[in-house]
C-alpha positions, 0 to 999 in steps of 0.5 A: 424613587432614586437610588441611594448615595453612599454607604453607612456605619456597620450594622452593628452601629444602630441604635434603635429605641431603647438601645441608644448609646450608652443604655444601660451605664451609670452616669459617671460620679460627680464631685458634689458641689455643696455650696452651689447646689446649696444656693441653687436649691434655696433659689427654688423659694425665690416665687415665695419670697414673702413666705420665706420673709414671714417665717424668717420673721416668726422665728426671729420673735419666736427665739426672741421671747424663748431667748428672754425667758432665762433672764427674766427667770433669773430675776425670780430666781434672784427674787427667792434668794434674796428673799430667803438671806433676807430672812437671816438677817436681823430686821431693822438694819440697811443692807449696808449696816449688815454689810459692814457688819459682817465685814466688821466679824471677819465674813468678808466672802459673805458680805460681799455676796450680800452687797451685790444683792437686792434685798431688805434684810429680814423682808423674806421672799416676795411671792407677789413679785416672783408670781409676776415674773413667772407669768410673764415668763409663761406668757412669752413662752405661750407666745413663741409657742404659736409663733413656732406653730404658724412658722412651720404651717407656713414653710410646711406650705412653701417647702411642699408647693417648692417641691410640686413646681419642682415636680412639674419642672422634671417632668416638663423637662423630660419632655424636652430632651430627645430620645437619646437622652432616655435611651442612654440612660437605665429607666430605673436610675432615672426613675429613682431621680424624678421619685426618690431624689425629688422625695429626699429633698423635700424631706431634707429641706422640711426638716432642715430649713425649719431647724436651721432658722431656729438654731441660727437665729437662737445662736445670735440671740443667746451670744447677745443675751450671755454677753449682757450676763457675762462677757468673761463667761460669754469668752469661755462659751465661744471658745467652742466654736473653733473646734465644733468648725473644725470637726464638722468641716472634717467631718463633711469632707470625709462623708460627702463622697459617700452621700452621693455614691449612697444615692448612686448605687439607690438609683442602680439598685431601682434599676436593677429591680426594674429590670428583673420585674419587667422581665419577670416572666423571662427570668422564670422561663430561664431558670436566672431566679437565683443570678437576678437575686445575687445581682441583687444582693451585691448591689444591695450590699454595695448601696448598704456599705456605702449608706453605712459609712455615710451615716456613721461619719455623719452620726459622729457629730452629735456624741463629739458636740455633747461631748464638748457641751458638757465640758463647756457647761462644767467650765461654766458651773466653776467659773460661775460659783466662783464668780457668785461667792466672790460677789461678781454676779448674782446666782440668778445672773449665773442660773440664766447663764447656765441655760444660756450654755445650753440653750447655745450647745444645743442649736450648734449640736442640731446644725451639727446632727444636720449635717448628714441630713443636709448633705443627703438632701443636695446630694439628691438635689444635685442629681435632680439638676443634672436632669434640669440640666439634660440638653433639650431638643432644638427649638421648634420653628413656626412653619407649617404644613399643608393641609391636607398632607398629601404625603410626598416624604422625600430624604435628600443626602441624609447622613446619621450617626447615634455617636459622632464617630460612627454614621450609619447612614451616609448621604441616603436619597429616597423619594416616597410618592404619595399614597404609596406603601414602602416595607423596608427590609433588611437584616438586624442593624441595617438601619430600617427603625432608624429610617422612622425614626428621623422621619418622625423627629425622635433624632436629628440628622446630621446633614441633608434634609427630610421633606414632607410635601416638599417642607423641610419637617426641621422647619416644622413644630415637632407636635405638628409634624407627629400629629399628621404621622400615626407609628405602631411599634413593634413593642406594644404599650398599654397603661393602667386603665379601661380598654377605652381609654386606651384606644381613646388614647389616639385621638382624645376627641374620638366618638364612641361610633368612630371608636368601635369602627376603628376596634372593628376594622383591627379586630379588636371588637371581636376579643373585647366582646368576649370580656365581661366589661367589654370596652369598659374592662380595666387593664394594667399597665403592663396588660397582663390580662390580655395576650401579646397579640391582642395588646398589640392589636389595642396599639394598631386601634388605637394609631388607626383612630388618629387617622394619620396622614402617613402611617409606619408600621415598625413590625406590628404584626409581630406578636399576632398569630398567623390567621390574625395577621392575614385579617390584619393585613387585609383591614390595612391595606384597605386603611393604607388607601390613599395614605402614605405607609412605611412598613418594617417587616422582617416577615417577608410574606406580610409585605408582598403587596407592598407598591415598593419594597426597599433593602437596606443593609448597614444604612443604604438602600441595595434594592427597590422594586415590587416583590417579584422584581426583586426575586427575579432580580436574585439579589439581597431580597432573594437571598432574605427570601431563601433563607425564610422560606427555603429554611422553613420548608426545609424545616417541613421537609425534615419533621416528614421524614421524622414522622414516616421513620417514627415508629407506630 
């Protein structure tokens, strides 16, 4: 081994899993892009393209044959008007002879009504007609009906399997991103993303787009059909959209800031609570119940201010579009009697007109009542982007290891830094034979985890090169490189399932033999055959029905059943009591046998057999040497090593004295 070059960054620098730059900030807020996130969340139906066609097309006949129906009604209406002035007029005549008739005795008003009607006086209402007219009323309506039916079917489908590949995408582009990208982020807040936000925009989009087809396309429709009624009624509808345009735009303009901080202070929230439960037992131990629900309460009052306001402003439009729609409609009722008496149109032209108002207020009231949904919807989706977005790790290059490893790790001149500001390591040399068993010592923050850590990838270096069996492991496919490295943790991780499966999780291919060789040899089987299911005993995911030390105990298995080439343990006795942390050591360094090992111990008994022990402080290598070189040398080592155990017997001397003074 060679002696390192240069110094590194303060101890006070490193950042190790979990503790990365920035860890535990909100990312900052961001002004919404409405039109673009738009675009781009619609761009997510581009693979179902024919689906998206077939609903455009159902709703298009569907809004057609609803939009028919008043004026085909209108004609029944005609038809029983007509019908019923027919009847108060003398039989015989022409409708012409009565008009002049009626002229000729001074009622011109009704002359005028009668001429532009279709009747034969003294004929009476047509029931036969009128029965026709509505069944093929009824027929369009049964018809749009199934229309509606299939359309939603089909964008139910689209929109749910746009959310599963969305779904997918998040997820297969978290594991992309390197590790600092997570550590610089609270769990929580990034959970509400992939959950929460994904949730809101599938529900966004289920509920708006549908809505949207159907209002657009009845807005086109209807303006046609009211202009083949009445142009100059048409006029006075339209005159609605200038000021229903400019209420909404204000409207969405006041409200989009707070959709997304809504969502922002959703994710802080999620993160606050995350927090409090996964250090629940902490909490309690510390008597900070009453702190954790005042955080609680003032985030929450945050999230519900923001919530409110954002739902209020929204909320607006749909009292101001009634408001408007009704001012319409009584515009229309006057215009249209007057239009009816003086013979200008037909009550039935004026009755289809009047539905025509409403059936044109009310898809511009649904567009409006949207607007709150819409902006919810892409604000969320824009957070979920900004995950897509996230910078990946570089690409992998095809090289290749030897097989076998033989475990020779090399770092030439290797410099790191968790910000571009501040290195921690600084032109680190370091040659590991093969086979060896290095423990890295040195205080908190002198940067032994971030030693692991760049071997295995979860960080890039920022210059030099770290070899494996001489291959620059850069030029090494990640999921290769790790399969021939097994890494336990100080913090131990089980999941939601058997004990099995857990151990299982090392190596999927693993018999059942190879199994409880490995539980035997960490002294797993010796607690799991105590369990009423032995191997077969479900754990949660957080292994609340196991001690710290038989989780941790579960990780040393299940890393020994993956066989690595080189195994680093990062303080992985830890957790275990001392009479199983000497089996431990024991059944280890028979495992460490002709296996390259990096072992991080702050215990400085657990690693006096190690073949090289390295003590680092703030990024560099002081000392190298066997445990006893490094005592009688009186370095760094030895001042580690007095400050354990001369404190520790100092400790033993003092509760003596304590117990000789103290009285019978």
């Amino acid at each position: 081994m060679s002696a390192p070059a240069g110094r590194g960054a303060p101890a006070n620098a490193q950042r190790g899993p979990g503790h990365g730059p920035g860890a535990g900030m909100a990312p900052a807020a961001k002004t919404m892009d409405f039109k673009g996130s738009s675009l781009r969340l619609l761009g997510l139906l581009r693979p179902h393209r024919l689906k998206v066609i077939a609903v455009l097309v159902l709703s298009v006949a569907s809004v057609a044959m609803n939009v028919l129906g008043p004026r085909i009604l209108g004609k029944a209406v005609d038809a029983i008007f007509s019908g019923s002035v027919s009847m108060r007029l003398p039989t015989g005549q022409t409708k012409e002879q009565v008009v002049a008739g009626l002229r000729a005795s001074g009622n011109t008003k009704f002359a005028e009504m009668v001429s532009a009607m279709d009747l034969v006086p003294g004929q009476g209402i047509d029931f036969g007609h009128v029965g026709r007219i509505l069944l093929a009323v009824l027929g369009l309506y049964i018809a749009a009906s199934l229309f509606q039916v299939v359309q939603a079917r089909l964008l139910n489908s689209l929109v749910q399997q746009t959310m599963k590949k969305l779904r997918a995408d998040v997820d297969a582009k978290l594991t992309r991103v390197p590790l600092a990208y997570v550590d610089g982020r609270p769990r929580g807040e990034l959970l509400s993303r992939v959950t929460n936000d994904i949730d809101n925009v599938g529900q966004s989009m289920q509920q708006t787009m549908s809505q949207l087809l159907v209002s657009i396309c009845t807005v086109v429709g209807v303006v046609v059909m009211m202009f083949t009624v009445s142009w100059m009624l048409t006029l006075i509808a339209l005159l609605t959209i200038p000021l229903v345009m400019l209420v909404a735009s204000r409207i969405m303009k006041k409200s989009q800031g707070h959709f997304i901080a809504q969502w922002q202070h959703t994710g802080e929230l999620n993160g606050q609570i995350e927090d409090a439960f996964s250090a629940h037992a902490l909490v309690k131990v510390f008597g900070r119940g009453p702190q954790v629900e005042a955080a609680f309460d003032d985030r929450n009052e945050k999230l519900t201010g923001v919530s409110r306001r954002a739902q209020f402003l929204s909320g607006l439009m749909m009292p101001i579009m009634m408001f408007v729609g009704n001012l319409q409609y009584v515009v229309i009722c006057v215009v249209g009697g007057l239009r009816v008496a003086s013979g200008q149109m037909t009550l039935g032209d004026v009755t289809a007109f009047v539905q025509y108002s409403r059936q044109f207020t009310q898809p511009v009231t649904q567009i409006a009542s949207m607007v709150n949904l819409l902006q919810s919807g892409v604000a969320s989706a824009e957070r979920v982007f900004e995950v897509l977005d996230a910078p990946e790790e570089s690409r992998d290059e095809p090289g290749k290891l030897p097989r076998p490893t033989q475990g020779r790790v090399a770092f030439d001149g290797v410099a790191f830094g968790y910000t571009p500001e501040r290195r921690l390591i600084d032109g680190l040399d370091l040659t590991v034979e093969p086979g060896q068993t290095v423990a890295i010592v040195g205080p908190t923050g002198a940067g032994k985890t971030t030693l692991v850590n760049l071997l295995m990838r979860f960080y890039e270096i920022d210059a030099g090169r770290i070899t494996l069996d001489g291959v620059d492991i850069r030029h090494v496919p990640r999921r290769e490189l790790r399969e021939r490295l097994g890494m336990v943790l100080q913090d131990s991780w089980v999941f939601h399932g058997t004990i099995r499966d857990n151990l299982r999780y090392g190596n999927l291919d693993a018999t059942d033999d190879q199994l409880r060789a490995a539980a035997e040899a960490t002294f797993v089987d010796r607690f799991v055959r105590s369990l009423p299911d032995g191997y077969d005993t479900i754990i949660s995911d957080d292994g609340a029905s196991l001690s710290s030390g038989e989780r941790q105990l579960i990780t040393i298995a299940r890393a020994f059943l993956a066989e690595p080439d080189v195994l680093i343990l990062d303080e992985a006795t830890s957790s275990v009591d001392t009479r199983t942390e000497v089996m431990l050591q024991q059944a280890m360094a028979a495992l460490r046998r002709d296996r390259t090992s990096f072992v991080i111990a702050h215990r400085l008994s657990t690693i006096r057999d190690a073949d090289v022990i390295l003590v680092m402080e703030n990024g560099d290598i002081v000392e190298q040497g066997s445990h006893d070189e490094l005592l009688a040398a009186r370095g760094a080592y030895w001042r580690l090593y007095e400050a354990q155990f001369a404190g520790a017997a100092q400790t033993d001397t003092d509760e003596g004295i304590a117990a000789d003074v103290r009285p019978a």
